[in-house]
DRENPA-173630 format. One record per atom (N, C-alpha, C): z, x, y; residue in one letter. Coordinates in steps of 0.2 Angstrom, whole numbers, padded with zeros to 4 digits, always signed. Example, Ala and Ser with C-alpha at 12.3 -4.5 7.8 and 13.67 -1.06 7.14 Angstrom:
residues 2
+0039+0066-0028A
+0039+0062-0022A
+0039+0066-0016A
+0035+0064-0011S
+0036+0068-0005S
+0039+0064+0000S
***
This chain:
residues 77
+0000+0004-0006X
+0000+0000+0000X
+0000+0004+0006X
+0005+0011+0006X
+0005+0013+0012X
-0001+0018+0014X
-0006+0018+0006X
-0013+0022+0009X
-0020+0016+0012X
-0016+0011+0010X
-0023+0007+0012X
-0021+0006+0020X
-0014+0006+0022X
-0011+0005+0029X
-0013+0011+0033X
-0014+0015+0033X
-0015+0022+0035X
-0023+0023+0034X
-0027+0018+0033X
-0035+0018+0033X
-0036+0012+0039X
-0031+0010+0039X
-0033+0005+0045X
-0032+0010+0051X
-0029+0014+0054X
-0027+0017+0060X
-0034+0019+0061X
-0032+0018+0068X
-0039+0022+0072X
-0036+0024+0079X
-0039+0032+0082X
-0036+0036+0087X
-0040+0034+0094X
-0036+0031+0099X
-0038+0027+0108X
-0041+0035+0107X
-0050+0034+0109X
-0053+0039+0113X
-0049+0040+0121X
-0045+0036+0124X
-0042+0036+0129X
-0035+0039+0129X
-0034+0037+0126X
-0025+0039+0125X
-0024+0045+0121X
-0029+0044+0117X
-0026+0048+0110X
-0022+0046+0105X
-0020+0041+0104X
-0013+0038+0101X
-0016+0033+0097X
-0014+0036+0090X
-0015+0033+0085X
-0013+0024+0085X
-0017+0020+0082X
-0014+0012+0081X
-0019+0010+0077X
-0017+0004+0075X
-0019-0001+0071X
-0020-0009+0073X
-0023-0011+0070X
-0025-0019+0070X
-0031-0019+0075X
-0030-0024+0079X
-0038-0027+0082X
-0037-0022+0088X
-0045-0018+0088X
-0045-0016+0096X
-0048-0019+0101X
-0048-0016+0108X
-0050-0018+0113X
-0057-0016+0115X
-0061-0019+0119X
-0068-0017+0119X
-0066-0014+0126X
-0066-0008+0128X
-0067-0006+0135X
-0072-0009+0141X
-0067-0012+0146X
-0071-0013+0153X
-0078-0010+0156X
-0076-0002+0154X
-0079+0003+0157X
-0087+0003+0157X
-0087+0001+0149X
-0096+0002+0147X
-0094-0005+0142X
-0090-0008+0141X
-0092-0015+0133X
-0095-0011+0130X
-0092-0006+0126X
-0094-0003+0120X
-0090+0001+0118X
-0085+0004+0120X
-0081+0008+0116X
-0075+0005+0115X
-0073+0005+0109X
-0064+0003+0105X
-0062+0008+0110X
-0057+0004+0111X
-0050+0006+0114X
-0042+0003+0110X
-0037+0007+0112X
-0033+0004+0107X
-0031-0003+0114X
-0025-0006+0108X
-0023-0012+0113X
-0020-0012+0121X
-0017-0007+0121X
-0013-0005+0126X
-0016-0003+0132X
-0023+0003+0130X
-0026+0003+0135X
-0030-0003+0138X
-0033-0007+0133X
-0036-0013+0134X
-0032-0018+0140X
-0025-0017+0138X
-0021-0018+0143X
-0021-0017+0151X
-0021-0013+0148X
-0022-0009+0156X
-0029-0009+0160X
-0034-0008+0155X
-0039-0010+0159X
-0042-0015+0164X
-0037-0023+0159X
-0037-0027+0162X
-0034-0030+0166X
-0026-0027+0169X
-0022-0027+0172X
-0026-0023+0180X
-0030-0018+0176X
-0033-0013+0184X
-0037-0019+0186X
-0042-0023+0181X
-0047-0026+0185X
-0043-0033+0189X
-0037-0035+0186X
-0033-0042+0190X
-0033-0039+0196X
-0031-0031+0197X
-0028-0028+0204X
-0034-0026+0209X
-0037-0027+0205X
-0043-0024+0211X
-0046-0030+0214X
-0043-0037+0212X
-0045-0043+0216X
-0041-0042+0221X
-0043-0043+0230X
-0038-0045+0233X
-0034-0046+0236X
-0036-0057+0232X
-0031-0063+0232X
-0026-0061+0230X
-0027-0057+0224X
-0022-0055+0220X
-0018-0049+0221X
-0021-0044+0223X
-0015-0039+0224X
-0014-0036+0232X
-0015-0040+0237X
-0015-0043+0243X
-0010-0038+0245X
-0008-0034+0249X
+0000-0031+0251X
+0004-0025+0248X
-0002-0025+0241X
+0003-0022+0234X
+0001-0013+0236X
+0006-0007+0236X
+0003-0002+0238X
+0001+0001+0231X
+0000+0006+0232X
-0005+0010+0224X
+0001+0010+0220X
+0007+0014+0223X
+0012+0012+0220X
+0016+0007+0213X
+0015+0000+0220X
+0017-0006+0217X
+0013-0009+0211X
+0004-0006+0216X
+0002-0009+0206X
+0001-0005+0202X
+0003+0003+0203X
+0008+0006+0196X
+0013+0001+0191X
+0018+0002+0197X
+0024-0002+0194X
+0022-0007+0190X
+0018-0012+0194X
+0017-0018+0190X
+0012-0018+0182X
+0010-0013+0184X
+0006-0014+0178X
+0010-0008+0172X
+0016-0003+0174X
+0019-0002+0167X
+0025-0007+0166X
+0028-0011+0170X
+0033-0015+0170X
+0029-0022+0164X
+0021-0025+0165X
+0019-0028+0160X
+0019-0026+0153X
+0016-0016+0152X
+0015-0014+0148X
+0024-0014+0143X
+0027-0013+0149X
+0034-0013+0146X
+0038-0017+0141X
+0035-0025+0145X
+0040-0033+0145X
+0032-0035+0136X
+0028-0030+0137X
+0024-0032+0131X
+0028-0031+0123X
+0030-0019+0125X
+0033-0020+0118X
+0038-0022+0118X
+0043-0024+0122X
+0050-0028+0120X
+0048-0034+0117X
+0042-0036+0117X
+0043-0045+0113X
+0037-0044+0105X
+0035-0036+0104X
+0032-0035+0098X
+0039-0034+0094X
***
């Protein structure tokens, strides 16, 4: 069991960081796996580059917000 679980992993050309399960399709080009997290994150960049949406917020702030989501993610995995 644990060598069919360790044929699932595949390494974020972004991150580097090994995972498994469903990846994400990169923003960048719609074509390269990314792992979950970056996939996160990508989306999180393009919510903040609205704006409506990140209106006031300095580079700073949509740092913060966007590890504080990535944060509030693994606490509920």
């Amino acid at each position: 069991m644990e060598e069919k679980k360790n044929q699932n992993k595949r390494v974020c050309p972004l991150c580097g960081k090994e995972y498994d399960g469903v990846p994400a399709l990169s923003r960048k080009d719609n074509e390269t796996l990314i792992c979950p997290e970056c996939g996160t994150r990508e989306a999180i960049d393009a919510a903040l580059s609205v704006p409506e949406f990140s209106a006031g917020m300095t580079e700073q702030e949509k740092e913060e917000y966007k590890e504080n989501v990535i944060r509030k993610i693994h606490e509920n995995i």
